[in-house]
N, CA, C and O of each residue as an XYZ file, in Angstrom:
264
protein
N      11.423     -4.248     -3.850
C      11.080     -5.185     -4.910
C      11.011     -6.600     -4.328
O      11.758     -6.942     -3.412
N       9.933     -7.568     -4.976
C      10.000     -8.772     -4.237
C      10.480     -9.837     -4.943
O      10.865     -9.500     -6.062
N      10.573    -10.743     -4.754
C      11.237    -12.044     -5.284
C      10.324    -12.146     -6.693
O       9.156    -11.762     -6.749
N      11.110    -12.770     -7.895
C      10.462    -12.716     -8.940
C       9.806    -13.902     -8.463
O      10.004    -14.541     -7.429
N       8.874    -14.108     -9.535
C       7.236    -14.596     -9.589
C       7.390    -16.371    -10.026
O       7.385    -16.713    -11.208
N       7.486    -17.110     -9.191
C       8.094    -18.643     -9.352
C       7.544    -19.238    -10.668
O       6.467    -18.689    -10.900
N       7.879    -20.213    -11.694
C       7.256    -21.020    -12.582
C       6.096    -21.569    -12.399
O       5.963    -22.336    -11.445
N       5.415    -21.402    -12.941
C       3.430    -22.202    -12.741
C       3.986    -23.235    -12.609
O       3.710    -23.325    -11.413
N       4.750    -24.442    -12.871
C       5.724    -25.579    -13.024
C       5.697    -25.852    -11.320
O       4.941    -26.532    -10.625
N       6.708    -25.123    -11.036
C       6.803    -25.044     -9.996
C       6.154    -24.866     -8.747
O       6.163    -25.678     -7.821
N       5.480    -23.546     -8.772
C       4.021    -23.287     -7.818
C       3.508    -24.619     -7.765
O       3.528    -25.503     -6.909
N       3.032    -24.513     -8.945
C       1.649    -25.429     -8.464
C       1.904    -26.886     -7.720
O       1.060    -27.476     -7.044
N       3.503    -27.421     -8.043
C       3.680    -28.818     -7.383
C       3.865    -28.421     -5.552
O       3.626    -29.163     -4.599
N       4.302    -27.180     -5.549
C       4.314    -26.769     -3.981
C       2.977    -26.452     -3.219
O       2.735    -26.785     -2.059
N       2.232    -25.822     -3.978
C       0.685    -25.521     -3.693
C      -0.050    -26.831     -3.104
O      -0.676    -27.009     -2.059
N       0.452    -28.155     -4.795
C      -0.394    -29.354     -4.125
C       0.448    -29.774     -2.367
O      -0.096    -29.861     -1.266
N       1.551    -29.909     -2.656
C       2.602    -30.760     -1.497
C       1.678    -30.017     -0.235
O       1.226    -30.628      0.733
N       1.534    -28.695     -0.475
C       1.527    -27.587      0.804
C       0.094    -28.109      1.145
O      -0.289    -27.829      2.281
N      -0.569    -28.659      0.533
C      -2.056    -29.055      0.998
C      -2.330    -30.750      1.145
O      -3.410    -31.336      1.069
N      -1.328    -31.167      1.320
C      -0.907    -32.375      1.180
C      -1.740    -33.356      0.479
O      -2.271    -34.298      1.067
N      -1.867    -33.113     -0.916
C      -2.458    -33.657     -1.920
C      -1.713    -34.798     -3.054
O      -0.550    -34.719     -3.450
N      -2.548    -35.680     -3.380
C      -1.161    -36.382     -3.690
C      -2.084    -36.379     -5.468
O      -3.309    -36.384     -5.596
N      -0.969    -36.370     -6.730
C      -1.248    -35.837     -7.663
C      -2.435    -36.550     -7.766
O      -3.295    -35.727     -8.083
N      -3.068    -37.968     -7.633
C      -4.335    -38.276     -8.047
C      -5.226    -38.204     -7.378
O      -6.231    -38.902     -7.518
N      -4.992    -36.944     -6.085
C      -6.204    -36.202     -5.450
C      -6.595    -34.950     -6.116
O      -7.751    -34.567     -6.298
N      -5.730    -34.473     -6.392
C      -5.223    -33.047     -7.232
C      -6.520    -33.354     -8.426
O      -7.656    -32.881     -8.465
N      -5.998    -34.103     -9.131
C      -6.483    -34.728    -10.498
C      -7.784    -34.876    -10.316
O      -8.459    -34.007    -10.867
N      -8.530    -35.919     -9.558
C      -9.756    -35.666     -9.300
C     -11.176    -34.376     -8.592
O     -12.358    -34.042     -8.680
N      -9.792    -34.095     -7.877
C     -10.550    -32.676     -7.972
C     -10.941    -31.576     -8.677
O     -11.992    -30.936     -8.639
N      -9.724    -31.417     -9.472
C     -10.214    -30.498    -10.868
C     -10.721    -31.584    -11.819
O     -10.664    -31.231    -12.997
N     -11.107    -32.573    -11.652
C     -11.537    -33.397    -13.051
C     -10.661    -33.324    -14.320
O     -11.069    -32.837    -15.375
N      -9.187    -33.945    -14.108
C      -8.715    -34.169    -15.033
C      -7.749    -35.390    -14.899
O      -7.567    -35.970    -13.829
N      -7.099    -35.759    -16.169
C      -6.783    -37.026    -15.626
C      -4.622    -36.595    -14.570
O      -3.831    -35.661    -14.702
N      -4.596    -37.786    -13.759
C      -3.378    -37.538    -13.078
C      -1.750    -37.215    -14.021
O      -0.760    -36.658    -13.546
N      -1.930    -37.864    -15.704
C      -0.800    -37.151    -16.211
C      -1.065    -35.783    -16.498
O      -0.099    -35.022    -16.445
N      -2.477    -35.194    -16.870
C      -2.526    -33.852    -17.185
C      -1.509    -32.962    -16.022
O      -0.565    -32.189    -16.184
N      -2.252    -33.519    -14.733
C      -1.241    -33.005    -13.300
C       0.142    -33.239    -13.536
O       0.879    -32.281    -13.299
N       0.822    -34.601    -14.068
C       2.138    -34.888    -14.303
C       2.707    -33.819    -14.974
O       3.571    -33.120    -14.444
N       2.142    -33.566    -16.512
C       2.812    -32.697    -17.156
C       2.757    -31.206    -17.194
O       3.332    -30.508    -18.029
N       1.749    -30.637    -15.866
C       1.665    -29.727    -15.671
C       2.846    -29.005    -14.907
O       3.483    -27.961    -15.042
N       2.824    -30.065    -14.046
C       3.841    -29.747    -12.771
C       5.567    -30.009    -13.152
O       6.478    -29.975    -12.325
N       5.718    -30.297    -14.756
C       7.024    -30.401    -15.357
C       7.024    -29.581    -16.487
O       7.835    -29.871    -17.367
N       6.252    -28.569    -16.663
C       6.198    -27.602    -17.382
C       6.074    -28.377    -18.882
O       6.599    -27.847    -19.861
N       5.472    -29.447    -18.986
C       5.130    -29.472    -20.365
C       4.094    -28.498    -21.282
O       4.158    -28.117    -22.451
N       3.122    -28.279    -20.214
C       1.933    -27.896    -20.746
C       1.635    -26.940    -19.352
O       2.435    -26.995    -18.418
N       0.620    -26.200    -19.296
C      -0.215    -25.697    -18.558
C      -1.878    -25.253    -18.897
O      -2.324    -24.902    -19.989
N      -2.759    -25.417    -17.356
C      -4.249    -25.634    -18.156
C      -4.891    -24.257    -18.659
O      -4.817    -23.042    -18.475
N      -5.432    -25.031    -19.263
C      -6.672    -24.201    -20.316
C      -7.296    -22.961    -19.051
O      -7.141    -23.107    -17.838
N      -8.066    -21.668    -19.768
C      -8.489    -20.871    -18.603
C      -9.533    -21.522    -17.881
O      -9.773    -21.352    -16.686
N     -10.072    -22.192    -18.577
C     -11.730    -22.602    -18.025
C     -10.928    -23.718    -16.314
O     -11.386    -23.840    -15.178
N      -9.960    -24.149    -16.798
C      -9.697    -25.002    -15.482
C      -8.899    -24.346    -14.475
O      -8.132    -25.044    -13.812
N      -8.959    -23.287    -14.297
C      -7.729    -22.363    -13.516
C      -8.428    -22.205    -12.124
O      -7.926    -22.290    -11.003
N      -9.725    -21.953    -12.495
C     -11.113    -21.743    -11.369
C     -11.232    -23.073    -10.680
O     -11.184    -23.014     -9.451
N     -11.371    -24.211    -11.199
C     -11.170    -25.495    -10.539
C      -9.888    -25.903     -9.752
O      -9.866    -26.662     -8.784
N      -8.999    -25.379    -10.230
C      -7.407    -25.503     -9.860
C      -7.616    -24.545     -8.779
O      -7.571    -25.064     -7.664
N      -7.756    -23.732     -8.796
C      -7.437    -22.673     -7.858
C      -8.297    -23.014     -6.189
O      -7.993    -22.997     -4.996
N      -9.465    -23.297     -7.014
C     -10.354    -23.845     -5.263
C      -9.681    -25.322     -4.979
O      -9.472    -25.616     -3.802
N      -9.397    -26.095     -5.831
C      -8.681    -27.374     -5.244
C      -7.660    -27.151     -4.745
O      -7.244    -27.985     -3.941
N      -6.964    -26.111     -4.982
C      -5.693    -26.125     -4.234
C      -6.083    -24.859     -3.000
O      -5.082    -24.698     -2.302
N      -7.103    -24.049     -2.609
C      -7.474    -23.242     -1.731
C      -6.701    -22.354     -1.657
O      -5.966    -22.080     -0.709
N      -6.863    -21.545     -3.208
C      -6.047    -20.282     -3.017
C      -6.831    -19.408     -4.113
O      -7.843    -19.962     -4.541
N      -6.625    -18.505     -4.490
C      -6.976    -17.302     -5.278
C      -6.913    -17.692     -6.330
O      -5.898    -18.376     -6.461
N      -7.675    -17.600     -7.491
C      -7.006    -17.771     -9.211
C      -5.925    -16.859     -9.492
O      -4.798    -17.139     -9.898
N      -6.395    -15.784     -9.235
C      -5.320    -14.663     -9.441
C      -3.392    -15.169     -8.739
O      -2.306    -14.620     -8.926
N      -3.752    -16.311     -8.010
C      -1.801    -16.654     -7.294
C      -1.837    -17.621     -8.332
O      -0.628    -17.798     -8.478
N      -2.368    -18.340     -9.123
C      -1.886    -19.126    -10.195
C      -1.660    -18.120    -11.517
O      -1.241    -18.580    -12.579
C-alpha cells in the first residue's frame, strides 16, 4: 500500500516550488489571477474542471496527478 494521496492544498504549492515558479508565474500561466493561486494553495477553494488542463501543463505534469 502506498502513502495516502497528499491535499490538492498541498500538492499543488509543492508542484509550483518543484518547478520553481513563483505564485504570479503560476497565475499567469493558467490565466488566473495570483489570489485565485493564494487560495488555492490554502485550501480555500480549488479550480473549476475546465482549469485543471491549464494547471496541469503549467505545472508539467499529468491532469490525472492533480
Amino acid at each position: 500500500m502506498g502513502d495516502p494521496p497528499m491535499p490538492f492544498a498541498q500538492q499543488l504549492r509543492s508542484l509550483r516550488e518543484a518547478q520553481g515558479l513563483t505564485v504570479r508565474a503560476l497565475a499567469e500561466r493558467v490565466g488566473v489571477s495570483k489570489v485565485t493561486i493564494w487560495k488555492w494553495e490554502k485550501g480555500e477553494s480549488e479550480p473549476r474542471a475546465r482549469l485543471l488542463a491549464p494547471l496541469a501543463r503549467a505545472l508539467d505534469v499529468n491532469p490525472a496527478r492533480l
